[in-house]
PAGUGU-638446 format. One record per residue (C-alpha): residue in three letters; x, y, z. Coordinates in steps of 0.5 Angstrom, whole numbers, padded with zeros to 4 digits, always signed. Layout:
BEGIN
alaXYZ/...
This chain:
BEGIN
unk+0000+0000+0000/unk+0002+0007-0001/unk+0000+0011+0006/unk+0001+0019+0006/unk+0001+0023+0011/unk+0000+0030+0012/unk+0002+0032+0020/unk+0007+0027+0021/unk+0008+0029+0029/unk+0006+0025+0036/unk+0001+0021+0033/unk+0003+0022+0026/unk+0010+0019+0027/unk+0008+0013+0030/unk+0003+0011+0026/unk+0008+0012+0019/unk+0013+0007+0023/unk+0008+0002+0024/unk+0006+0002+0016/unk+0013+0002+0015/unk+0014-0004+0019/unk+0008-0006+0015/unk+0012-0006+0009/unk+0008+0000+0006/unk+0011+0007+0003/unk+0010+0012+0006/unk+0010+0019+0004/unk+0010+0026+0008/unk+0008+0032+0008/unk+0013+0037+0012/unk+0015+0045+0012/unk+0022+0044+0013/unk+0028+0041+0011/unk+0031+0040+0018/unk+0024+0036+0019/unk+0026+0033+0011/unk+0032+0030+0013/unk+0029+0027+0020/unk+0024+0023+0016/unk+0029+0021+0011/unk+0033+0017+0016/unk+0026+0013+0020/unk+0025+0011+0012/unk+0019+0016+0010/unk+0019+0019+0004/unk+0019+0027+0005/unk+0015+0032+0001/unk+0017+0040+0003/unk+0010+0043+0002/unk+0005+0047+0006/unk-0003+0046+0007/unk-0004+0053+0007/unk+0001+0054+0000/unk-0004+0051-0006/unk+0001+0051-0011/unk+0006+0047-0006/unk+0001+0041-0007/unk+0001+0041-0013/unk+0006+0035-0014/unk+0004+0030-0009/unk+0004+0023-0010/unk-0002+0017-0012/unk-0004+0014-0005/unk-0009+0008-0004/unk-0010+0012+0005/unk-0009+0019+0006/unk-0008+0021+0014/unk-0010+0028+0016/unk-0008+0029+0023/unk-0005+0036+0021/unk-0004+0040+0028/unk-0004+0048+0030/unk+0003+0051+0030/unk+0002+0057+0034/unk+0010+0059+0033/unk+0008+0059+0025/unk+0000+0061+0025/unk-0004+0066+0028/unk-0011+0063+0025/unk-0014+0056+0026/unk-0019+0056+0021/unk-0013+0057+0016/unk-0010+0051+0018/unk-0016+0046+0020/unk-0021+0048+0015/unk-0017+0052+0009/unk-0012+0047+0010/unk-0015+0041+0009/unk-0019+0044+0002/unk-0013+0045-0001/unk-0012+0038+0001/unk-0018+0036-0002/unk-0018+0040-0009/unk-0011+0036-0010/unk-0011+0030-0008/unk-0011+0025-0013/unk-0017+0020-0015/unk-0012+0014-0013/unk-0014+0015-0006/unk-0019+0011-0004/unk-0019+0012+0004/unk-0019+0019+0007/unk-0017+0019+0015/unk-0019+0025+0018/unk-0017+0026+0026/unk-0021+0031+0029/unk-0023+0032+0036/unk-0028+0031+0041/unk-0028+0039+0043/unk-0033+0038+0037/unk-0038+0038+0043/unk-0040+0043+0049/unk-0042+0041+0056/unk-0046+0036+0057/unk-0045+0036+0065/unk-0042+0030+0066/unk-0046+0026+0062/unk-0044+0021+0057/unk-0043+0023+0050/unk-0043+0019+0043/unk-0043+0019+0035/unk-0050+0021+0036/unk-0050+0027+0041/unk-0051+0034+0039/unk-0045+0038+0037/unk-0043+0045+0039/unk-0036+0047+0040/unk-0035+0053+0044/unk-0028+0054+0043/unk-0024+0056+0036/unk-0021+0049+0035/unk-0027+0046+0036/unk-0031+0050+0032/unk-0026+0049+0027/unk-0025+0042+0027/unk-0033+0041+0026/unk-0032+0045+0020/unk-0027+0041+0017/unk-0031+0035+0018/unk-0036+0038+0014/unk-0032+0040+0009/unk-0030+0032+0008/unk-0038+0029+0008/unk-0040+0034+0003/unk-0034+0034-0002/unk-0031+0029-0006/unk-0029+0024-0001/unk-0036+0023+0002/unk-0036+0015+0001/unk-0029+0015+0002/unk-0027+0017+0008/unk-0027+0015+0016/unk-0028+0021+0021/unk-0024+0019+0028/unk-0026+0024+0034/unk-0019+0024+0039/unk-0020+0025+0046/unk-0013+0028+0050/unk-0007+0025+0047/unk-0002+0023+0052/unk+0004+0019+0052/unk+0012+0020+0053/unk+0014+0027+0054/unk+0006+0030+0053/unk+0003+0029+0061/unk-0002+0034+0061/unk-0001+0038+0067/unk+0006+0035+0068/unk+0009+0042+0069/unk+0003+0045+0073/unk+0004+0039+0078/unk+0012+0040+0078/unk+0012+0048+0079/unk+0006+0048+0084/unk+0002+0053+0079/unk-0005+0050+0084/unk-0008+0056+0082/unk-0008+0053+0075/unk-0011+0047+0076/unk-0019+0046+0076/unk-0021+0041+0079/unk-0027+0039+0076/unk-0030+0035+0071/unk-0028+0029+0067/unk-0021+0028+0062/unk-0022+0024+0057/unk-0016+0021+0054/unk-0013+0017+0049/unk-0005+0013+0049/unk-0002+0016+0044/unk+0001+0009+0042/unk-0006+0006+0042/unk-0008+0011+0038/unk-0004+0010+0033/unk-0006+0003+0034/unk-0012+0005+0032/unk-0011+0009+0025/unk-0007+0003+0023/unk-0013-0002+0025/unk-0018+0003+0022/unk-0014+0005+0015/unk-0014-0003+0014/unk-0021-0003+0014/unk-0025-0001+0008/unk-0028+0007+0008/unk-0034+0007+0013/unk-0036+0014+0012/unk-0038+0015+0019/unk-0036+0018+0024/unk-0032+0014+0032/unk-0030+0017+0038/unk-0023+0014+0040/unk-0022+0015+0048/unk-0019+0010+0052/unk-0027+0010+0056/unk-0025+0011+0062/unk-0026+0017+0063/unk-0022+0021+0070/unk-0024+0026+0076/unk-0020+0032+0074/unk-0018+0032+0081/unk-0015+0025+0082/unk-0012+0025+0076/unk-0008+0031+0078/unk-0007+0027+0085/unk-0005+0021+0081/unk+0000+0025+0077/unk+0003+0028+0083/unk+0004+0022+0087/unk+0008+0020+0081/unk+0012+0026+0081/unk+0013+0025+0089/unk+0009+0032+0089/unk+0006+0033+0096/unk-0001+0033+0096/unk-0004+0039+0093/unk-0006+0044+0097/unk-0014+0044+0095/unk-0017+0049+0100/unk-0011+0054+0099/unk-0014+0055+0092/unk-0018+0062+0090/unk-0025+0061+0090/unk-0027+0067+0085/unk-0023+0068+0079/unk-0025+0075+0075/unk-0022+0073+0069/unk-0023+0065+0067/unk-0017+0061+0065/unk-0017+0058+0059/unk-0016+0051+0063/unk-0022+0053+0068/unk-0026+0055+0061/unk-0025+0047+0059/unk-0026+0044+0066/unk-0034+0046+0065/unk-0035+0043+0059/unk-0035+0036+0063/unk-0038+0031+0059/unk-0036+0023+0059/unk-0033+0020+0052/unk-0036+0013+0049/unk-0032+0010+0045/unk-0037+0003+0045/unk-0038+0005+0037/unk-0030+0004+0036/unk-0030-0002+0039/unk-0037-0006+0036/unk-0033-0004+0029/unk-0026-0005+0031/unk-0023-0011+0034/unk-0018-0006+0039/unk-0014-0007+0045/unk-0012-0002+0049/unk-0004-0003+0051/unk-0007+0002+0056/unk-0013+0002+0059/unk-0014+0007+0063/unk-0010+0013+0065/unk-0006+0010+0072/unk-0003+0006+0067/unk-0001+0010+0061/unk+0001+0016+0065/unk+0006+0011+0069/unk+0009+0010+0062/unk+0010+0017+0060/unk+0013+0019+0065/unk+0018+0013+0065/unk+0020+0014+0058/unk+0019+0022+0059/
């Protein structure tokens, strides 16, 4: 099979090193040639183009899958939308009629606040942040354009993994203040997440859409708690926590939109096993390989 890839980073990376173990080629975008020379050596075929650039897309390759897990760099972009919907066109209006399956990675900041509820495939979708609302938007562009009976649409949850464990730096700095400890995480390995683009890319298109999070949902505060245990932080000093803020964080802000991700879709379709079935595990392995 001849796979592309365009956001060949955490998840990316991992997923071109298990289609190349595979046997498969495999192509990536990349806006570098620092980046070029790194994938050239882990076995990928680079190509120095820029989502946001139409006419660097104009040579890129036949391919039987394409995996658009393109994320925000905010060290070379201001504007999400120009990344994630714009983007993603230019994409769509230049890849070749070979592509017979489109894997779009998406996010479940798609939905708003259910109150702690379950959410599924089914549940009513009303970002109400940027990347959200961008994400919806680009979904929208694939079930309505060319690709519509060709594509697969995988809404992640958090991903975590070595070296990414989220709020690892507040918990080691002591930042309390930071930490909102209510509402759920919804989190999803990074390995298993990989994991499951490459089971998903071996199946035909199934032109719906899946949430992918490990299903076990954590207590923002004993996932903070667990975590700095690990860390061998002190317990986190709750009560010294102030009770009003003037100006929400954007962290508090994603601590009220609490809702609980299914992911009993994925598995009914998939035959997946997670290597980390819940947080405890998986944040041991991060901090181990970090």
């Amino acid at each position: 099979m001849i796979r592309l890839i365009f956001g060949c980073g955490y998840l990316g990376l991992r997923v071109a090193k298990k289609w190349i173990a595979s046997g498969d080629s495999v192509y990536s975008i990349t806006r570098t040639k620092a980046r070029s020379d790194e994938l050239s050596q882990l076995g990928i075929a680079p190509i120095i183009a820029d989502v946001t650039n139409p006419s660097s897309l104009e040579s890129l390759p036949s391919a039987d899958t394409v995996l658009f897990a393109v994320g925000m760099d905010r060290s070379q972009y201001d504007d999400i939308r120009q990344v994630y919907v714009e983007g993603l066109q230019n994409v769509l209006d230049r890849l070749s009629d070979s592509v017979k399956h489109l894997i779009y990675i998406s996010s479940t900041g798609v939905y708003g606040d259910f109150g702690g509820d379950w959410v599924d495939e089914s549940s009513i979708t009303e970002p109400t942040r940027e990347g959200g609302k961008a994400c919806l938007e680009a979904e929208g562009l694939i079930r309505e354009g060319g690709f519509q009976s060709r594509n697969t649409i995988l809404r992640f949850a958090g991903i975590y993994g070595p070296h990414r464990v989220p709020t690892r730096n507040l918990i080691q700095s002591r930042a309390w203040d930071k930490l909102a400890a209510s509402g759920y995480l919804n989190l999803i390995h990074v390995d298993d997440g990989a994991s499951i683009v490459e089971r998903v890319a071996n199946h035909r298109p199934k032109n719906e859409t899946f949430l992918v999070s490990d299903g076990a949902p954590a207590l923002r505060r004993e996932y903070y708690e667990f975590v700095a245990s690990q860390l061998g932080v002190s317990e986190i000093p709750w009560a010294e926590q102030p009770t009003e803020q003037t100006q929400p964080s954007p962290r508090s802000l994603r601590s009220n939109n609490s809702k609980r991700i299914s992911n009993t879709k994925l598995l009914n379709t998939f035959d997946v096993r997670f290597e980390y079935p819940d947080y405890r595990a998986g944040v041991i392995q991060a901090l181990n390989k970090s």
